[in-house]
TIROGU-695556 format. One record per residue (C-alpha): residue in one letter; chain; residue number from 1; x, y, z. Coordinates in steps of 0.05 Angstrom, whole numbers. Layout:
<atoms>
<atom residu="A" chaine="A" num="NUM" xx="X" yy="Y" zz="Z"/>
...
</atoms>
This chain:
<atoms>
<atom residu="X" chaine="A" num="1" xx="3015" yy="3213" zz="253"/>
<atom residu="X" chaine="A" num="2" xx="3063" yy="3160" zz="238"/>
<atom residu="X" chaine="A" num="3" xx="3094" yy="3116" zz="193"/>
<atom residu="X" chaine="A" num="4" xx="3044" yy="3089" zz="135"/>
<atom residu="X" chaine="A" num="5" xx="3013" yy="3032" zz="150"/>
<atom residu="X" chaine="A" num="6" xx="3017" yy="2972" zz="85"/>
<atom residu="X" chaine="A" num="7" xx="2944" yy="2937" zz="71"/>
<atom residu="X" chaine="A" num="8" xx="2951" yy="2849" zz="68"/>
<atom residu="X" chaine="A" num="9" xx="2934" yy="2830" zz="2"/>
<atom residu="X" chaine="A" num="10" xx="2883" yy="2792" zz="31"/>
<atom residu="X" chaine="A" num="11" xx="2837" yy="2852" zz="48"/>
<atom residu="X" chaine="A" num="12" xx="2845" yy="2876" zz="-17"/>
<atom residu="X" chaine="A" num="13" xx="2811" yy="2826" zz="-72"/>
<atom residu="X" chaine="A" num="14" xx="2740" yy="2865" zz="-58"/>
<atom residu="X" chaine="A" num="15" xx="2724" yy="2943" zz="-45"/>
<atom residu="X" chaine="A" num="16" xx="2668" yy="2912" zz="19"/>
<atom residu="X" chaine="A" num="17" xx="2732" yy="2882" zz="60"/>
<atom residu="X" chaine="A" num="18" xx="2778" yy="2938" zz="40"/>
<atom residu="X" chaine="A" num="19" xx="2719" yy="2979" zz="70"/>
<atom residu="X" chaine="A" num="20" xx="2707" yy="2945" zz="131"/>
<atom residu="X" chaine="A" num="21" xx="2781" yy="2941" zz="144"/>
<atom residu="X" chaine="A" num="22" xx="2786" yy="3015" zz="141"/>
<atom residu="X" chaine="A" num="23" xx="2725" yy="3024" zz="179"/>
<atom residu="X" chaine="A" num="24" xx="2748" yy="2983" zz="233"/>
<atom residu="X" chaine="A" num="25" xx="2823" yy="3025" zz="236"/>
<atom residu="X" chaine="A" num="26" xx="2786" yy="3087" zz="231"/>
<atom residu="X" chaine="A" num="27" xx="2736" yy="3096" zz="278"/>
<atom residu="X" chaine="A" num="28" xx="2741" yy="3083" zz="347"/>
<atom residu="X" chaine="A" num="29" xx="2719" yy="3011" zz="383"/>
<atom residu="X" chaine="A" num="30" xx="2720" yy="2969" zz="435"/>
<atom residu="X" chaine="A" num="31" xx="2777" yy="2916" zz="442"/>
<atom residu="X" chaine="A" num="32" xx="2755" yy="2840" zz="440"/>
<atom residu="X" chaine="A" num="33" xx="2796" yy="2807" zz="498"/>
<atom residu="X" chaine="A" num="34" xx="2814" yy="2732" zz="491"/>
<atom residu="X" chaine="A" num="35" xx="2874" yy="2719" zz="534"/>
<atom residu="X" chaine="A" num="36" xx="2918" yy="2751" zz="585"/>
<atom residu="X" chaine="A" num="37" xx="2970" yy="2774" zz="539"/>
<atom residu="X" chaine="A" num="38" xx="2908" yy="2815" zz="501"/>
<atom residu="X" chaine="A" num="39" xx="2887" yy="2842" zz="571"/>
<atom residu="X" chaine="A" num="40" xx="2948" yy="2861" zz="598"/>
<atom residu="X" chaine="A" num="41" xx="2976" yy="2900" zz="532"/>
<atom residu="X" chaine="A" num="42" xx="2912" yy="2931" zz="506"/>
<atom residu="X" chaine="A" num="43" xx="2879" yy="2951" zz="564"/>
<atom residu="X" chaine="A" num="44" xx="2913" yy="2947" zz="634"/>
<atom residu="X" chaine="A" num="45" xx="2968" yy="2978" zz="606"/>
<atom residu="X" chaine="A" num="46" xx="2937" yy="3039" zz="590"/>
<atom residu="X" chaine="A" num="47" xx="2916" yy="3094" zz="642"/>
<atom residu="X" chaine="A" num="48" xx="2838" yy="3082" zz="642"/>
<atom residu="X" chaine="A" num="49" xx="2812" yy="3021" zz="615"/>
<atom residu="X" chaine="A" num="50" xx="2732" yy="3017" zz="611"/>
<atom residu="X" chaine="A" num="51" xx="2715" yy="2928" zz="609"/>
<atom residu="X" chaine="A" num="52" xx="2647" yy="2907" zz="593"/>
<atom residu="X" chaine="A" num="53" xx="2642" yy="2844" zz="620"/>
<atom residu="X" chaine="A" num="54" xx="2581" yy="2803" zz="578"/>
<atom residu="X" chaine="A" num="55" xx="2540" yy="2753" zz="607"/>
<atom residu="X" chaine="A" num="56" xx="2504" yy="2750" zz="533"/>
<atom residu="X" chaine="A" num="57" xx="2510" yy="2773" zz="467"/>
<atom residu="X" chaine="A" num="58" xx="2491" yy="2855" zz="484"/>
<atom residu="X" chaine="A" num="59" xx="2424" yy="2868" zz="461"/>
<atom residu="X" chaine="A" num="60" xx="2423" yy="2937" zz="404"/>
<atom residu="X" chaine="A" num="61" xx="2417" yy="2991" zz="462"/>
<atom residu="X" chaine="A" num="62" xx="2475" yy="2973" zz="497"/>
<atom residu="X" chaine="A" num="63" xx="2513" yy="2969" zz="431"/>
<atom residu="X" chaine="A" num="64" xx="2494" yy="3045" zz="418"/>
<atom residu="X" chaine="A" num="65" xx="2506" yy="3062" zz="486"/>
<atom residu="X" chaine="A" num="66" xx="2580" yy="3034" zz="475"/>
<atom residu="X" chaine="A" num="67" xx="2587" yy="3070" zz="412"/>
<atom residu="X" chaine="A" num="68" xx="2570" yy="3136" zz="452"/>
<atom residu="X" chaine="A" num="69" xx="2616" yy="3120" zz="496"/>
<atom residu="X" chaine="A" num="70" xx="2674" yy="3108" zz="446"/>
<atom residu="X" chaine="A" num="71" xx="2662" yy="3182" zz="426"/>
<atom residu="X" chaine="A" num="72" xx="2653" yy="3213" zz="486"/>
<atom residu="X" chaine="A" num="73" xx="2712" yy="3188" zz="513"/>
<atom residu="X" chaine="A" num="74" xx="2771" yy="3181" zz="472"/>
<atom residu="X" chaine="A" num="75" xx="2822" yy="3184" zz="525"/>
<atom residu="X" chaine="A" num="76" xx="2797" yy="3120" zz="550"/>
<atom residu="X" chaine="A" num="77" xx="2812" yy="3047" zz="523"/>
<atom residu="X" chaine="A" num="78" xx="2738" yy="3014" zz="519"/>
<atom residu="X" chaine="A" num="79" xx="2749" yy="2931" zz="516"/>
<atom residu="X" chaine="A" num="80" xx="2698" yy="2883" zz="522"/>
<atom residu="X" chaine="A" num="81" xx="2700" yy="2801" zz="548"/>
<atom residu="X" chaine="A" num="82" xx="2652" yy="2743" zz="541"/>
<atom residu="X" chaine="A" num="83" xx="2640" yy="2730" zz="619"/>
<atom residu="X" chaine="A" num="84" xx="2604" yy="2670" zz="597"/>
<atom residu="X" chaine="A" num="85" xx="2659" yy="2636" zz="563"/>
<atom residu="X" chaine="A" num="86" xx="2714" yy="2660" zz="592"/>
<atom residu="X" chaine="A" num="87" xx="2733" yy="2680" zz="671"/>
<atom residu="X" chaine="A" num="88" xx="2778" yy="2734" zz="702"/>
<atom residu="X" chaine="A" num="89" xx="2819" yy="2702" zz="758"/>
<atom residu="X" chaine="A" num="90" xx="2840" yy="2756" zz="813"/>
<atom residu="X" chaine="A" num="91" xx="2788" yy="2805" zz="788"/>
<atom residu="X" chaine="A" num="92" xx="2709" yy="2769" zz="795"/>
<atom residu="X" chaine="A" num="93" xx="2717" yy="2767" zz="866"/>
<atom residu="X" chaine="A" num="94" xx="2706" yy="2845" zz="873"/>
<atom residu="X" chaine="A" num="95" xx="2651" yy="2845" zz="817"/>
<atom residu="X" chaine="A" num="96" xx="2581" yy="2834" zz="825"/>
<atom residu="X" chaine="A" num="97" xx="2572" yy="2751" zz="816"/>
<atom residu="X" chaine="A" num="98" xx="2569" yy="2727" zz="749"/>
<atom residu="X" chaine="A" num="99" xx="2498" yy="2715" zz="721"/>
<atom residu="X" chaine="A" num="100" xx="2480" yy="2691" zz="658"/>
<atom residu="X" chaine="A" num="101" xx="2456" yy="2744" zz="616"/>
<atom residu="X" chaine="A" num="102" xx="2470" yy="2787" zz="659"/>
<atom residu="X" chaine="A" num="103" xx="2524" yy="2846" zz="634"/>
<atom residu="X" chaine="A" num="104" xx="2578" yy="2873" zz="685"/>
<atom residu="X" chaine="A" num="105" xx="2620" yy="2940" zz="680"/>
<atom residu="X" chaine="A" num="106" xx="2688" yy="2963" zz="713"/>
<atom residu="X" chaine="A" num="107" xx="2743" yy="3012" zz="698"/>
<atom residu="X" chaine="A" num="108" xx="2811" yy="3002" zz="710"/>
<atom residu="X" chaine="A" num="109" xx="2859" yy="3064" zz="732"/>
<atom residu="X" chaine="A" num="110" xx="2928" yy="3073" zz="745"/>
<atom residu="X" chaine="A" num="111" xx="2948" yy="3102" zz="805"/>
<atom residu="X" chaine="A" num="112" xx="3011" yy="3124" zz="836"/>
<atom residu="X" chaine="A" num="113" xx="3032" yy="3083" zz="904"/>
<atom residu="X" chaine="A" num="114" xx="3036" yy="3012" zz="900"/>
<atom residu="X" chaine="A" num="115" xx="3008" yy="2963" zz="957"/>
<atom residu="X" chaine="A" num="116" xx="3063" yy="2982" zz="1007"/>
<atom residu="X" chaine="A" num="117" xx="3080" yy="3051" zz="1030"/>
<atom residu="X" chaine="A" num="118" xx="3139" yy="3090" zz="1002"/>
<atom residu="X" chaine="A" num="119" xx="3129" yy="3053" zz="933"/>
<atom residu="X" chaine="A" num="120" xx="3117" yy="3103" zz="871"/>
<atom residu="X" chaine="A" num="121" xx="3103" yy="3054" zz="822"/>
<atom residu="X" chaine="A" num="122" xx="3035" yy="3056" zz="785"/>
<atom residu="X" chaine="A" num="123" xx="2984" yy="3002" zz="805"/>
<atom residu="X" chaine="A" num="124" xx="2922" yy="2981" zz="767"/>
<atom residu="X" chaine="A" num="125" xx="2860" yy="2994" zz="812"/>
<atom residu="X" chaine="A" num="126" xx="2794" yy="2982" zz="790"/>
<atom residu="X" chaine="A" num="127" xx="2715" yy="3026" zz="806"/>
<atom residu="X" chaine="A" num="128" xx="2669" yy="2970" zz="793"/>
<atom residu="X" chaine="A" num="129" xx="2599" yy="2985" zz="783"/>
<atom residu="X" chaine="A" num="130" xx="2550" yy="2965" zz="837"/>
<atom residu="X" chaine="A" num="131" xx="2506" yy="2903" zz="833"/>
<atom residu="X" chaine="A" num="132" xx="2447" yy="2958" zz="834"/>
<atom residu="X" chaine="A" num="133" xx="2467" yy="2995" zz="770"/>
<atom residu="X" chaine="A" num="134" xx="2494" yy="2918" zz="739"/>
<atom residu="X" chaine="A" num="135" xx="2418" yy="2914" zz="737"/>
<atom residu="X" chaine="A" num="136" xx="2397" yy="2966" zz="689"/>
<atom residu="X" chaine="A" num="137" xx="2465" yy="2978" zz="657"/>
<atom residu="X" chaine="A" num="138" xx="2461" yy="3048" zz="604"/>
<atom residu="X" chaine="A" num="139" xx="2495" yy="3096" zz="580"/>
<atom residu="X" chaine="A" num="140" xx="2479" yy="3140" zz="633"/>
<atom residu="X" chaine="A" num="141" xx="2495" yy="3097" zz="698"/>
<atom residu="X" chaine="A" num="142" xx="2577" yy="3076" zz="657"/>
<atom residu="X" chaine="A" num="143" xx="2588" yy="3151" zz="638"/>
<atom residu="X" chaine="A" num="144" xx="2576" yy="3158" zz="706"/>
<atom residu="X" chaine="A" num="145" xx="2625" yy="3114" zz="733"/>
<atom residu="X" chaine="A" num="146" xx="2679" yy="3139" zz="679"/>
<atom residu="X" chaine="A" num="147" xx="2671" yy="3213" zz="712"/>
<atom residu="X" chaine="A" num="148" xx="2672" yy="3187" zz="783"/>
<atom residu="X" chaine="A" num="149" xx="2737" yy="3148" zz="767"/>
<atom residu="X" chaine="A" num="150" xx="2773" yy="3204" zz="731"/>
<atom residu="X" chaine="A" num="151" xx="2750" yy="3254" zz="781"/>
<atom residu="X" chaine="A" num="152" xx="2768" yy="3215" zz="846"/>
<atom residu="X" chaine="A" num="153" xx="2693" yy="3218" zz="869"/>
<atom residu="X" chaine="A" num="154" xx="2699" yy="3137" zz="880"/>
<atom residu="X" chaine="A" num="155" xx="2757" yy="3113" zz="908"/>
<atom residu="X" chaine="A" num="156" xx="2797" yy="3064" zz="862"/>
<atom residu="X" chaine="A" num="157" xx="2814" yy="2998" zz="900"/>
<atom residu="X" chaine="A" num="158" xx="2884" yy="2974" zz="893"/>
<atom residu="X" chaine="A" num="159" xx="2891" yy="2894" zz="863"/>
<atom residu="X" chaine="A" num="160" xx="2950" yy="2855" zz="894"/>
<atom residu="X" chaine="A" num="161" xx="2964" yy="2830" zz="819"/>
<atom residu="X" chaine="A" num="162" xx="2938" yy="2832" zz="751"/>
<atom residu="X" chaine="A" num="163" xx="2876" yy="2797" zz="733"/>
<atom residu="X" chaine="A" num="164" xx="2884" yy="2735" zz="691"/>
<atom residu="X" chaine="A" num="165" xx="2832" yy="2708" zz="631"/>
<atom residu="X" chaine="A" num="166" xx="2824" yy="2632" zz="631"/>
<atom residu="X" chaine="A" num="167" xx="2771" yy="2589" zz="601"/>
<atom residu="X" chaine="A" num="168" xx="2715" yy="2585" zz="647"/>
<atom residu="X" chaine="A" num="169" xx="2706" yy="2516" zz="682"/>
<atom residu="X" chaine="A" num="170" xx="2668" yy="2474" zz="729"/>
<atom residu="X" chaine="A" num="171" xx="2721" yy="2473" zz="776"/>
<atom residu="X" chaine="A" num="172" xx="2750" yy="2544" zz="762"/>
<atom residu="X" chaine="A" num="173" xx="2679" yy="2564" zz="779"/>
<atom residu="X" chaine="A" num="174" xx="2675" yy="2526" zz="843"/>
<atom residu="X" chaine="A" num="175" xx="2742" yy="2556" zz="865"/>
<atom residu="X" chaine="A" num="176" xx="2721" yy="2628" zz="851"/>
<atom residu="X" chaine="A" num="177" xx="2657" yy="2620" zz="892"/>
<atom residu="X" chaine="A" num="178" xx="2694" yy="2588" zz="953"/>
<atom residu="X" chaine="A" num="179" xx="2737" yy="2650" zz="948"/>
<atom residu="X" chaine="A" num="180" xx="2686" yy="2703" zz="949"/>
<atom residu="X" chaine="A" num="181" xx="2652" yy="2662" zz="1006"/>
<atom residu="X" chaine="A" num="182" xx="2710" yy="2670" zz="1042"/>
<atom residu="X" chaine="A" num="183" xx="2718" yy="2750" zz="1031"/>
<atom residu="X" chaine="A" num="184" xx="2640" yy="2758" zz="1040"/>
<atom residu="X" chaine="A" num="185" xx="2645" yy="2716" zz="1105"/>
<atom residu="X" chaine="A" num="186" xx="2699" yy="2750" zz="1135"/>
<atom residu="X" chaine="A" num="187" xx="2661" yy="2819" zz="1130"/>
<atom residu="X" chaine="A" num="188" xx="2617" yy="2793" zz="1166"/>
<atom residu="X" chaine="A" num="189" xx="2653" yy="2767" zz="1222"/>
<atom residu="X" chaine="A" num="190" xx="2656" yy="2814" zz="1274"/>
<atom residu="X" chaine="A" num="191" xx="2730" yy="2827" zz="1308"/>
<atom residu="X" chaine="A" num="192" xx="2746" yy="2782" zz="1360"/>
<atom residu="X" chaine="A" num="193" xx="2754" yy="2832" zz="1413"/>
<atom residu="X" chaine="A" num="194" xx="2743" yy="2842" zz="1480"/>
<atom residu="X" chaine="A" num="195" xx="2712" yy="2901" zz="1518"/>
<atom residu="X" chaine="A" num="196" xx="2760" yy="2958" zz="1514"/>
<atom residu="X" chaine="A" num="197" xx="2787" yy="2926" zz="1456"/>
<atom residu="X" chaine="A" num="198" xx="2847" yy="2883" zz="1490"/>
<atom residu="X" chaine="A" num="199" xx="2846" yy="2807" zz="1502"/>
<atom residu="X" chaine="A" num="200" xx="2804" yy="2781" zz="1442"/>
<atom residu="X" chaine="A" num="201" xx="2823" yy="2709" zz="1463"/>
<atom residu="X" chaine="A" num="202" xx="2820" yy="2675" zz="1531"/>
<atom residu="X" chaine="A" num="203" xx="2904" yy="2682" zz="1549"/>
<atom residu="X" chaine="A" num="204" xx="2891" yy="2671" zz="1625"/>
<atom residu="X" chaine="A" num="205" xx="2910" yy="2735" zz="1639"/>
<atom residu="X" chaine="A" num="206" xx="2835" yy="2783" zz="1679"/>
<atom residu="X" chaine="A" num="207" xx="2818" yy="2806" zz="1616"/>
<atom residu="X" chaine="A" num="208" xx="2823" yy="2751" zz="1580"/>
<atom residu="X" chaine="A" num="209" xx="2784" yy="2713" zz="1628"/>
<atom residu="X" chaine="A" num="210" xx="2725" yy="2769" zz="1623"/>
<atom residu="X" chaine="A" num="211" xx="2727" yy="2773" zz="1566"/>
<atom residu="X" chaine="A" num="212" xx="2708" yy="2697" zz="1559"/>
<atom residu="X" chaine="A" num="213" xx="2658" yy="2709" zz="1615"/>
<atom residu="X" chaine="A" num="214" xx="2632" yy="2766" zz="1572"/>
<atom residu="X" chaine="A" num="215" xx="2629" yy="2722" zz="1510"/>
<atom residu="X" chaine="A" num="216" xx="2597" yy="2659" zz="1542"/>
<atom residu="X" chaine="A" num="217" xx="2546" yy="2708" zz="1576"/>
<atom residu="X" chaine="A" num="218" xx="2529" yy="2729" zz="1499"/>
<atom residu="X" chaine="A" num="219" xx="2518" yy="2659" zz="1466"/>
<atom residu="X" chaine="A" num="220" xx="2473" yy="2641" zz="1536"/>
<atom residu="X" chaine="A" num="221" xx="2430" yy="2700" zz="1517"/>
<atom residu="X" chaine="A" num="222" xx="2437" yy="2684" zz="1448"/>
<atom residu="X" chaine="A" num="223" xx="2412" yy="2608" zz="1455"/>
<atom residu="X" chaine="A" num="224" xx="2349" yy="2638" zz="1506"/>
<atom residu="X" chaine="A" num="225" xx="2313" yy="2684" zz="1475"/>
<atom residu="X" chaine="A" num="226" xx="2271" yy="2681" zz="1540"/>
<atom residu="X" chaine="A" num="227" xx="2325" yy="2713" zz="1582"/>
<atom residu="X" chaine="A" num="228" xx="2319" yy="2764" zz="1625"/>
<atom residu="X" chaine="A" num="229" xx="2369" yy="2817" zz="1658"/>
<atom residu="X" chaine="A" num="230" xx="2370" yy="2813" zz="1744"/>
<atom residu="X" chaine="A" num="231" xx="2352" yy="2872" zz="1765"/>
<atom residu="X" chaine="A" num="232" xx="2407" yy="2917" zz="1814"/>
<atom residu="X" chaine="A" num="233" xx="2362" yy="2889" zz="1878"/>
<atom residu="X" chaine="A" num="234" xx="2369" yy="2816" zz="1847"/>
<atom residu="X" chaine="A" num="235" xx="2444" yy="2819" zz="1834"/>
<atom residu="X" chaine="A" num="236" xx="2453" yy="2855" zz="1913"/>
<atom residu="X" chaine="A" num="237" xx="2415" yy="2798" zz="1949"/>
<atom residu="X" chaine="A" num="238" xx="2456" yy="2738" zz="1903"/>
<atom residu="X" chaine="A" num="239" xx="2523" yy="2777" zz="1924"/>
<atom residu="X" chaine="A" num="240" xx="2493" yy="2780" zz="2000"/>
<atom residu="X" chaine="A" num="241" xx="2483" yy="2698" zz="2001"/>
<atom residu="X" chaine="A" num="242" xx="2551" yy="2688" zz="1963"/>
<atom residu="X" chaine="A" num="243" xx="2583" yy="2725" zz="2021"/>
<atom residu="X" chaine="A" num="244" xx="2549" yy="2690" zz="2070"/>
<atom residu="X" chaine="A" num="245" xx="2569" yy="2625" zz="2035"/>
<atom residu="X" chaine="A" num="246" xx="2639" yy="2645" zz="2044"/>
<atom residu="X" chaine="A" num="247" xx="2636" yy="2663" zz="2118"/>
<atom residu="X" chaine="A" num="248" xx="2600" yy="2596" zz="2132"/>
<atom residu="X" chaine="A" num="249" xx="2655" yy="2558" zz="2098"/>
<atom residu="X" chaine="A" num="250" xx="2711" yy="2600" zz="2134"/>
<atom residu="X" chaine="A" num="251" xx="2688" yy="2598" zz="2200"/>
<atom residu="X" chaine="A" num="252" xx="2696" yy="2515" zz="2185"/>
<atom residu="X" chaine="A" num="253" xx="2776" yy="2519" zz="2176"/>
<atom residu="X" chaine="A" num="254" xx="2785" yy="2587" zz="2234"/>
<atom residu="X" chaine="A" num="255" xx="2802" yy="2565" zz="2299"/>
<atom residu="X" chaine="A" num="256" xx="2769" yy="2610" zz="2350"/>
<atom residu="X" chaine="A" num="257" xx="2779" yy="2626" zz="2421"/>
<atom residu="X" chaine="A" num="258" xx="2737" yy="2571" zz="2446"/>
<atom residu="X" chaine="A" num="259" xx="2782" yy="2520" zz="2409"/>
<atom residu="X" chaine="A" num="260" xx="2849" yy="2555" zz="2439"/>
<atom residu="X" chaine="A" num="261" xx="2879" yy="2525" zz="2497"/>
<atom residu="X" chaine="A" num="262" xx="2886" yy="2560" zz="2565"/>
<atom residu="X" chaine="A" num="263" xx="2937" yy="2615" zz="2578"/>
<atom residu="X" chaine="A" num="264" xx="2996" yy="2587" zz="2624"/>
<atom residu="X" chaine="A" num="265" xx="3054" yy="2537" zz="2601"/>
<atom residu="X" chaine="A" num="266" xx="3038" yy="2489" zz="2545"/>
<atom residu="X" chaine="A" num="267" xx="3028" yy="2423" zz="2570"/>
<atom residu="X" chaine="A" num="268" xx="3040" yy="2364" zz="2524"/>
<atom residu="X" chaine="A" num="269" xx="2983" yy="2310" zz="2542"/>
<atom residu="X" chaine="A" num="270" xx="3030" yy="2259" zz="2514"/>
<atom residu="X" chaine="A" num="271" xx="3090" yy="2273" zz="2545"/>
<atom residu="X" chaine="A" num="272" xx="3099" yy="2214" zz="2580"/>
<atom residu="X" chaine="A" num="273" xx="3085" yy="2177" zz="2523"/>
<atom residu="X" chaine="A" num="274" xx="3152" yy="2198" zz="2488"/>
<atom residu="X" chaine="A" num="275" xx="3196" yy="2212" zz="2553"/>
<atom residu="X" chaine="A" num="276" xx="3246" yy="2157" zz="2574"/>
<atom residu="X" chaine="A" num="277" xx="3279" yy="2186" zz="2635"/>
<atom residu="X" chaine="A" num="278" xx="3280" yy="2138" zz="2688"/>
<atom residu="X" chaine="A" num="279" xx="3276" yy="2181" zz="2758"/>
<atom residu="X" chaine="A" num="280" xx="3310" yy="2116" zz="2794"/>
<atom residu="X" chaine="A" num="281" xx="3381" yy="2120" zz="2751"/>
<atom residu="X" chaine="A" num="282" xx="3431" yy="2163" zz="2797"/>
<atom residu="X" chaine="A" num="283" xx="3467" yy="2178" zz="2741"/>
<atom residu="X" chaine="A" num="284" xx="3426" yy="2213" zz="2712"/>
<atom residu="X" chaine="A" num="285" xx="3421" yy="2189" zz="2636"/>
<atom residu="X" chaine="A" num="286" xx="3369" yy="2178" zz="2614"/>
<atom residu="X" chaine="A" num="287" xx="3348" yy="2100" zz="2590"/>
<atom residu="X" chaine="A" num="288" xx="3310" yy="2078" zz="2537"/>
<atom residu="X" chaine="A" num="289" xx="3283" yy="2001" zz="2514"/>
<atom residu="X" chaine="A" num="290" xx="3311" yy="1981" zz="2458"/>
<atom residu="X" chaine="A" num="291" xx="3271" yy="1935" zz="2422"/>
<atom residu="X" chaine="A" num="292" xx="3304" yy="1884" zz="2386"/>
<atom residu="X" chaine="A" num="293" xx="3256" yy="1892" zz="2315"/>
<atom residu="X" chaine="A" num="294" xx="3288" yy="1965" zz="2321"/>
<atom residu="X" chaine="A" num="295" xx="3356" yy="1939" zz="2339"/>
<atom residu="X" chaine="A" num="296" xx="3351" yy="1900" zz="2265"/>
<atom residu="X" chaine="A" num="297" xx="3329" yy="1958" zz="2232"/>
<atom residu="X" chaine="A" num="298" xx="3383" yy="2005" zz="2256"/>
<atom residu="X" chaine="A" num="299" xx="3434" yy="1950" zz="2221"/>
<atom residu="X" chaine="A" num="300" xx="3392" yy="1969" zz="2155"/>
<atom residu="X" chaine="A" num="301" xx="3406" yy="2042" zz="2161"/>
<atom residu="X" chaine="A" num="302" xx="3465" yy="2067" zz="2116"/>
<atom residu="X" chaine="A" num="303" xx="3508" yy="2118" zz="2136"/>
<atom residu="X" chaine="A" num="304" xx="3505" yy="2173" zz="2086"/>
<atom residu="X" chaine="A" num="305" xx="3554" yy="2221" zz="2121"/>
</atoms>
């Protein structure tokens, strides 16, 4: 049971606020969260934590559902947060967006494994409750989630650190919706790869190059909604002409027998243009003119030997 437990003085001078005090040690209730230090040591520390997240003051028949829930569960630490005053960095990005008057639930588990393999530690993971049931939020639809959590029916998702609560802002608003854009926007994207799943960008490598093809090929029939597939008989008589193309454009640089000289010894036409023998020297050296622009060039030649 414990050590006792002294009253203040203060909550003594009438029998109503001695009452209320008791009341409120007594019987179960939620936890009002108003910083981080609050979050952190009375409800993320504990194995379950059930948050109700308000977008409003709750209206009387969630506040009996909550009581319900307080007994039904006592193994579970309920808390509650004013979504509209205050914001949960590193947590509303995996929550249904913030509306207001509109109430949010989530329960926070500990679970063994933390975000790399091998570690044993226990991580806080959260179950939040989908957008659908955010909509007509009971008794029925969080007693639900509570059993799916404890049981393992919905898998827990692991956060990469511990929420904070900060004053909701302008600009702490803007920065939260540019971050769920991003997540939301990179589901969507499809993965950048190719056929066969190799060579998602254009590396210059065959695949690569198809797969470019393959992706061009897409936005064309994307941007012509008009388009329409060749048939096999199409695609044959294109590939027939293409060859033919290429023949034509050979037969251009081949030299053929009609262009090859006669068979016998290769004459030079332009022999005589480059010989220098003179047939009337008995010596038999050969002579050549030496003109005398040549003569000054030769002077201009260095000897690089």
């Amino acid at each position: 049971v414990g050590a006792p437990k002294q009253i203040p003085d203060k909550h003594l001078k009438t029998g109503h606020m001695l009452a209320k005090l008791l009341k409120g040690m007594l019987e179960p209730h939620a936890v009002k969260i108003e910083n981080t230090k609050d979050f952190k040591s009375k409800c993320l520390n504990r194995d379950y934590c059930a948050l109700l997240l308000k977008g409003a003051t709750p209206q009387t028949f969630l506040k009996d559902a909550f009581k319900n829930l307080l007994t039904s569960y006592e193994d579970i630490q309920f808390a509650s947060v004013d979504s509209a005053t205050m914001l949960l960095i590193g947590l509303e990005e995996h929550l249904p967006e913030f509306e207001s008057g509109k109430h949010r639930f989530v329960v926070f588990k500990k679970i063994s494994g933390g975000m790399k393999e091998g570690d044993e530690r226990l991580i806080t993971s959260i179950v939040p409750m989908a957008e659908s049931d955010s909509d007509s939020i009971s008794y029925g639809n969080m007693s639900a989630l509570i059993n799916d959590a404890k049981s393992g029916k919905k898998k827990a998702k692991k956060l990469s650190s511990l929420p904070q609560v900060k004053t909701r802002t302008k600009k702490l608003e803007k920065a939260e919706k540019a971050k769920r854009d991003r997540t939301s926007n990179k589901k969507k994207e499809k993965p950048k790869t190719a056929p066969g799943g190799k060579f998602a960008e254009n590396d210059g490598s065959k695949e690569g190059r198809k797969a470019e093809r393959d992706r061009r090929r897409q936005e064309h029939r994307k941007n012509n909604p008009d388009f329409k597939e060749k048939t096999p008989e199409e695609l044959a008589e294109l590939e027939r002409k293409r060859r033919e193309r290429m023949n034509t454009e050979s037969e251009k640089w081949n030299i053929g027998e009609a262009d090859a000289p006669p068979e016998g010894e290769y004459e030079d036409e332009d022999e005589e243009e480059y010989s220098g023998f003179d047939e009337g020297n008995d010596e038999g050296y050969d002579t050549y003119e030496v003109d005398e622009a040549d003569e000054e060039d030769d002077e201009d030649v260095m000897d690089l030997d």
